[in-house]
N, C-alpha and C positions, 0 to 999 in steps of 0.2 A: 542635313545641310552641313556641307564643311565649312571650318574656318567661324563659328558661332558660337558664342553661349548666352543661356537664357538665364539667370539668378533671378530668383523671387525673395522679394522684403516678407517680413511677416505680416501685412497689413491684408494681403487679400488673394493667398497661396493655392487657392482656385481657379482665379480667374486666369493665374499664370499657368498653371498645369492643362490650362485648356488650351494657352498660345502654343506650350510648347507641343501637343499632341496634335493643332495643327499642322505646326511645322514640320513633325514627323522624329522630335530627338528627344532627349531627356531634358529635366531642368538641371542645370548646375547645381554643385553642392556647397552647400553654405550653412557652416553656424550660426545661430542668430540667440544672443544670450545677453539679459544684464546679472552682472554683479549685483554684489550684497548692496550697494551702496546706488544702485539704476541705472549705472552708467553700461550703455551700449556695448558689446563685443559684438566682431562681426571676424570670422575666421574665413576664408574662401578654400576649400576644401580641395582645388583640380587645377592645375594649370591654365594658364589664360591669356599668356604670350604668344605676340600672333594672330590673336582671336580678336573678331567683331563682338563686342560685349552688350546685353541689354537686360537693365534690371528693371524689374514691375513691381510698381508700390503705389498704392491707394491712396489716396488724403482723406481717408478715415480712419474711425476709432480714436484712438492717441494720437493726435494729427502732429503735433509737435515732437510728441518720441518717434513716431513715423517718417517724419521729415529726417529727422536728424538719425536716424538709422541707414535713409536712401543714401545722404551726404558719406557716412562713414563707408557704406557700399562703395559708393562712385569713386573714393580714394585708394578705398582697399583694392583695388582691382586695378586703379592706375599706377598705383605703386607697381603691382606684380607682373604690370606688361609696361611699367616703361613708357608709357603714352598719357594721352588727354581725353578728355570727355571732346566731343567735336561737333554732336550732335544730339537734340532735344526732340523726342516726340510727347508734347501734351495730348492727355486723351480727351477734344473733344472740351477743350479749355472755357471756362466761365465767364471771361474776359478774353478778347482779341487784342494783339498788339497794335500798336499806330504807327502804319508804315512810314510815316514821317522820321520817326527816330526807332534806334535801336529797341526800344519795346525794354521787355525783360530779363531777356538775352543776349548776350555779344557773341555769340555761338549760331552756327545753322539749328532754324526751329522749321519741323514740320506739324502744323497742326493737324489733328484728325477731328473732322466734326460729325456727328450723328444722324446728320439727314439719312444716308441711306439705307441706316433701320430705322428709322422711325417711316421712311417711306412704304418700304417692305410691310410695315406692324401693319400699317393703316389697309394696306393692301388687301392684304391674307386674313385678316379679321375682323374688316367691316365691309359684309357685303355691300351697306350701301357708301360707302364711301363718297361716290360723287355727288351729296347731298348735304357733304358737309361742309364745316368754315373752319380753316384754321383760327385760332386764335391766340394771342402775344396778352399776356397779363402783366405787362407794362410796356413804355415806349420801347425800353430798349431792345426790346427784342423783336421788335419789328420786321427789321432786314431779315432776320432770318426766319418766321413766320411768313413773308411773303416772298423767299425763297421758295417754301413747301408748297403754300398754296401755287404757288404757280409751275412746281412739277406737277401738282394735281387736278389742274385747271380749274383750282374752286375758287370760292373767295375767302377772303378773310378777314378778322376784326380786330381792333384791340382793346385794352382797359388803359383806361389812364389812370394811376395813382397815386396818391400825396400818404406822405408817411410821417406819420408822430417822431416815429424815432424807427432801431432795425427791431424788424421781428413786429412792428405793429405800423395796420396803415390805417391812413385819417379816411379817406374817402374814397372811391372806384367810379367812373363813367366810361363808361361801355359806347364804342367808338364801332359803329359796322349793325350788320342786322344780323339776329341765329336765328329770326323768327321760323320755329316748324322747320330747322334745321339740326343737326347731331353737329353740337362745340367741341372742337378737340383742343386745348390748352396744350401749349408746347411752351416748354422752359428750358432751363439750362440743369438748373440745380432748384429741391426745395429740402428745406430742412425743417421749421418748426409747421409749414404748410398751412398756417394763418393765410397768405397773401388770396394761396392757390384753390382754398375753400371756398373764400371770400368770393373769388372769382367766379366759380361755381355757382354759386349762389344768385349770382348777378345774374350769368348767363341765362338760367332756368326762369328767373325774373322776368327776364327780356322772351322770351316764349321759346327757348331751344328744348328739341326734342328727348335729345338726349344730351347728357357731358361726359367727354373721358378730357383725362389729362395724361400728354405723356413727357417724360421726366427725364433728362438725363444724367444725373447724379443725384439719387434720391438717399438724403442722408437721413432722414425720418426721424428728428433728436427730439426730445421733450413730449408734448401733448399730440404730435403729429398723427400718431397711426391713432388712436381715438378720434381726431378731428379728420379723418379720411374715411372711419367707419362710419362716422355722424354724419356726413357729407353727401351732396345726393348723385358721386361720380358711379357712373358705370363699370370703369375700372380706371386703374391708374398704375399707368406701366413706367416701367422704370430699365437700365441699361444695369448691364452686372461692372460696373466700375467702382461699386462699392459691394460687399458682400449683400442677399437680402433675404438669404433663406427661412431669418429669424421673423422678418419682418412679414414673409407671408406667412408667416405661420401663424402673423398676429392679424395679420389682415387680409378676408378673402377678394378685396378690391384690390388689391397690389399683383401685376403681372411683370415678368421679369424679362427683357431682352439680351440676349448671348449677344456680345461683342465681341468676343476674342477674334471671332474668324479677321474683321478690320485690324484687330490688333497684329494679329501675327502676318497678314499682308503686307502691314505696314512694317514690320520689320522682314520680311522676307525681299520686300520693294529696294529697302535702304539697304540692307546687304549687297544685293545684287548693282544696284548704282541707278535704278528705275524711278521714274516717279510718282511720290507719294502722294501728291495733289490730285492725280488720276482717280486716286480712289474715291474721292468727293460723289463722283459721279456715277462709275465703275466698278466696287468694290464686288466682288463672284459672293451672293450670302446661299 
């Protein structure tokens, strides 16, 4: 593709070598180095005047050195073309803006959201699929739980939960029926995976057949991948927006979904001046 380039941060230099091998070009070239003292260097290696520029950085590992590596990027590159950053794609964001006010950006945002691999997953490897319930392990995620369910014509349930503090909840009531049903848990993000055991736990209470849970930025920090081995999920799939080759290695209930294909769509769409919201529904996997 003319007129592009792809720079990957060091946070997740996989998942980008996969956008760019969709798209068909190389990855940019880029230094990525701290000094004796931690502080970030970032050298851009190729020309980039004239160019649609897009760099891929994770919000893991060192999330704070991570952050502030992408920032030093987004500059270093506007300096060397003379331009501005004009446009945002979040991958499939944790939080939705409020179309009432500018959100978190004063720039064009395109979000990408994950339903349609998680549509796909459910598809391709649960034959019985139309037997199951989606399920939202708290309110908020409801809308988009009965988004799924209703490309899938199933039903769905949720948990309601009160929480102590982050990372511990007080109590779960299970809102819906999985009786002699397969529970699918659908999130956004889990990280110490307390909520999403718990959840689990509930569901099999209440008579569901089976439980999987599927994840879309599965950070797995602390007791998590013990507390998913202990767990009585079937599996529990997660998107490659965070690295997790370590993490199945630690855990044979962790499966993994390839997103880059959305990714590099979604930057092949903005390039060309197409739109990105199409993919919601339409993305070619």
């Amino acid at each position: 593709m003319p007129n592009i380039k792809v720079f990957s941060g060091s946070s997740h230099p996989d998942l980008a070598q996969k956008i760019v091998d969709r798209l068909g070009i190389g990855l940019g070239k880029v230094v990525l180095k701290k000094f004796s003292n931690q502080e970030t260097s970032v050298e851009v290696g190729e020309s980039v005047r004239g160019e649609d520029v897009y760099i891929i950085q994770s919000g893991c590992g060192e999330v704070n050195d991570n952050l502030m590596e992408l920032l030093i990027m987004i500059n270093t590159c506007k300096i060397a073309s003379a331009s501005r950053v004009n446009a945002v794609i979040p991958c499939f964001p944790y939080a939705r803006q409020d179309k009432k006010d500018k959100g978190f950006f004063d720039i064009a945002v395109d979000n990408l959201f994950a339903e349609p691999a998680v549509l796909k997953w459910i598809k391709e490897n649960l034959s019985d699929w139309r037997s199951c319930v989606i399920v939202s392990p708290d309110a908020g995620g409801a809308k988009r739980v009965t988004a799924i369910a209703d490309r899938l014509n199933v039903d769905f349930a949720l948990i309601h939960k009160e929480r102590k503090k982050a990372n511990e909840v007080a109590s779960m009531v299970l809102v819906g029926d999985v009786k002699d049903k397969i529970a699918i848990l659908v999130d956004d993000m889990a990280d110490t995976c307390g909520t999403i055991c718990h959840a689990a736990e509930k569901l099999m209470e209440a008579g569901a057949s089976k439980v999987y849970a599927i994840l879309t930025h599965g950070i797995f920090s602390g007791p998590a991948i013990s507390r998913i081995n202990n767990a009585c999920f079937e599996a529990v799939v997660v998107t490659n927006t965070i690295p997790q080759d370590q993490h199945m290695k630690e855990s044979p209930k962790i499966q993994c979904i390839d997103v880059s294909t959305i990714l590099a769509e979604a930057i092949r769409r903005t390039h060309n001046g197409e739109s990105v919201t199409y993919l919601f529904r339409h993305v070619p996997m």
